[in-house]
N, C-alpha and C positions, 0 to 999 in steps of 0.2 A: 451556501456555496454549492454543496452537492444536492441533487433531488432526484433519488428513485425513486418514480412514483408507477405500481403495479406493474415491476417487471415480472415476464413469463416467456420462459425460455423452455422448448419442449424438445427432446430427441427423440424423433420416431413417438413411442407412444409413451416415453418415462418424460416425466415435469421434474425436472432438474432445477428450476425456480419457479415457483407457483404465487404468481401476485404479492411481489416483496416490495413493500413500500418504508423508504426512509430516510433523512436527510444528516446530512455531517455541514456545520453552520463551521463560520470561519473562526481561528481559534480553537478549535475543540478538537480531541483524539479520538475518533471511535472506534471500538475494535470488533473486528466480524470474525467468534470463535464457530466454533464447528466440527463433528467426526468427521471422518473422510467421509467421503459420499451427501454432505448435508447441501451441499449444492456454494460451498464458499467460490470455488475455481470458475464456476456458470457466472458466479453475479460479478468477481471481479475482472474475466473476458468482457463481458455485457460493458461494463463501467469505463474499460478500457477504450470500447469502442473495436472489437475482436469479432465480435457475434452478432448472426440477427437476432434480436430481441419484437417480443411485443412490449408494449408499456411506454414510459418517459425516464431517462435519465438527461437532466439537467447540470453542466456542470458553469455555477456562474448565469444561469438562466439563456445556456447555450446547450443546445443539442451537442451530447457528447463526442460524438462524431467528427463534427463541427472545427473548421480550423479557427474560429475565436475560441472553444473550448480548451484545443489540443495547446493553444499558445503560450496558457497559464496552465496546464496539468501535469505534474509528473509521474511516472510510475515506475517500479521497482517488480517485475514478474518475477513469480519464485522461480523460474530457472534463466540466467542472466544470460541473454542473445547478444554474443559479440562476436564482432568482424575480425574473422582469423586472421585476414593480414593487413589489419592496423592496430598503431599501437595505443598503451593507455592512451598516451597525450592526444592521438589522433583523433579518438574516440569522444573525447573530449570535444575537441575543435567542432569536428563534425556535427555535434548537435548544437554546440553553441552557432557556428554559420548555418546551420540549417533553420535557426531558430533568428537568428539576423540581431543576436546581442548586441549588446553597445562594449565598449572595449576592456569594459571592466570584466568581463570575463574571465581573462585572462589572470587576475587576482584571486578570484574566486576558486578557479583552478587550481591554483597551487594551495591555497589554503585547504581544499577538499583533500587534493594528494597528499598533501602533511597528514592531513586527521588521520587520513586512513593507509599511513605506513607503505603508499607507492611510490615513493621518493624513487627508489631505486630500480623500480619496475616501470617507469613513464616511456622507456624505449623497447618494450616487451612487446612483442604482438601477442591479438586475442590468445590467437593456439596456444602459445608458449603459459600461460598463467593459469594457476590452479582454479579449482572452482570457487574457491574463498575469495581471491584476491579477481578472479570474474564479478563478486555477489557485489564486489567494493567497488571496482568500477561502476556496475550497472546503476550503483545510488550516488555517485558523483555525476555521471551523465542525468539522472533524474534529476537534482539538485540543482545543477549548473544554470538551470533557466532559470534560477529563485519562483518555482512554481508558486501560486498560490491554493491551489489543488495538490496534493499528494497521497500514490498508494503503494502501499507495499504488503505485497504477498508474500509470506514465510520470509521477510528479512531478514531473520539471525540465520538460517541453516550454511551451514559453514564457514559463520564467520570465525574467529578467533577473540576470547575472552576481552582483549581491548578495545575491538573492533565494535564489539556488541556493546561496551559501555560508553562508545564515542557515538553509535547513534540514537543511543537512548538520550543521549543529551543534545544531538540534533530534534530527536523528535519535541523536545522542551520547547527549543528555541523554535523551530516552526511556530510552532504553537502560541508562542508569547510573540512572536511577528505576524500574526491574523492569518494563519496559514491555514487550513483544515486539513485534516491527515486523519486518514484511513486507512486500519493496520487490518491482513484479513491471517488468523496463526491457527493453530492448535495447540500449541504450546505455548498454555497459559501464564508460567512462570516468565518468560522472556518480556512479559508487558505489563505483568501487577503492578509497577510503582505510576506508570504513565499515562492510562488510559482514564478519559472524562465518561464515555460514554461504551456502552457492550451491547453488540447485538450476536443474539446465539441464534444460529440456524438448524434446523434439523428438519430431512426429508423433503429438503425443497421451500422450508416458511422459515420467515424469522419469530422462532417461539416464545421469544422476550426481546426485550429493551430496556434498558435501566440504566441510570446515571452511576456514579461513584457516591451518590450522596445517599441517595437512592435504598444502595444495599447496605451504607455503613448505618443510614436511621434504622433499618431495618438487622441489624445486628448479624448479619447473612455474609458468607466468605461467597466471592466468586466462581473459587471450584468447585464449593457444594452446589452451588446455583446452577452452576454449567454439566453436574452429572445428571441431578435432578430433570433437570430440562430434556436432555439428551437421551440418558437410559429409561426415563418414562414413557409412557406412552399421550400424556396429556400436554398439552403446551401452557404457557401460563399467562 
């Protein structure tokens, strides 16, 4: 579903992504860890379709760009850009008519708002809502178009404890609905139970790739995987 193939994204003279090639097949979780600076924030602008880029990103065998791309992709940026004077429900609508749903939407939405405890915030404007209950809208508006594509940059930061375990159980069901979904964190604990597939980045490359099968034939935890990677200096 997704294909980056040799992305290279350069600021002035630092390579912020240096020839990243990989793909997220439908159904499958992959998760893009990373220190600050390893270049996760370059590749998921790039992916967004945010940045010029050298290289190919494919999303669907559509140039990411692309409004047959954008029609099936959703994303969740780690910091949630809402419309200060509209409200939940607005925000809502907005992407669903912008997106030319069929009327079921409208179902959809209210089951989203139940999940994520805005029942009583649906007449709140942007302004008015914290930054938690902003992170909730921003993944009901991603959501709302049943993407088949999906990314979420730093999705747990400010959620609240139920919140974080009602979309860990969204990410399930993407997933067992042939959805691909592309998690990009640091914060490795928030996605241990979910994740098919991990790519760690460091200095601009992705320095491994591994399944979940991967590292458990190999008797190897994750974290130790992901310091090794990061605080060495070799890639593996």
């Amino acid at each position: 579903m997704l294909q980056v193939k040799g992305l290279t994204k350069k600021y002035n003279n630092i390579v912020a992504a240096d020839n990243i090639s990989f793909e997220v097949e439908n159904g499958e979780i992959v998760v893009l860890l990373g220190p600050n600076g390893a270049g996760k924030s370059t590749t998921i602008k790039s992916i967004a379709g945010l940045l010029r880029f050298d290289g190919d990103i494919l999303i669907d065998g559509h140039p990411c760009k692309s409004v047959e791309a954008k029609k099936i992709f959703g994303y969740v940026p780690e910091t949630a850009a809402v419309y200060e004077y509209l409200t939940v429900y607005e925000h809502i609508e907005f992407i669903a008519r912008a997106y030319r749903l069929d009327a079921g939407w409208k179902e959809r939405a209210e089951k989203l708002i139940c999940r994520f405890d805005l029942q009583d915030k649906v007449n709140k404007l942007g302004k008015e809502l914290s930054k938690g209950m902003q992170q909730k809208l921003s993944i009901c508006c991603a959501l709302i178009i049943n993407p088949r594509m999906v990314m979420f940059d730093e999705p747990m930061v400010g959620l609240d404890p139920k919140a974080i375990k009602e979309l860990k159980n969204i990410f399930i069901e993407l997933k067992n609905a042939g959805c691909a979904v592309l998690i990009s964190t640091h914060i490795i604990d928030s996605i241990e139970e979910v994740w098919d597939k991990v790519l760690i980045m460091n200095r601009g490359k992705v320095v491994l790739a591994r399944t979940r099968q991967e590292l458990e034939e190999k008797g190897e935890k994750l974290e130790e995987v992901f310091f090794r990677c990061t605080e060495g200096s070799q890639a593996l």
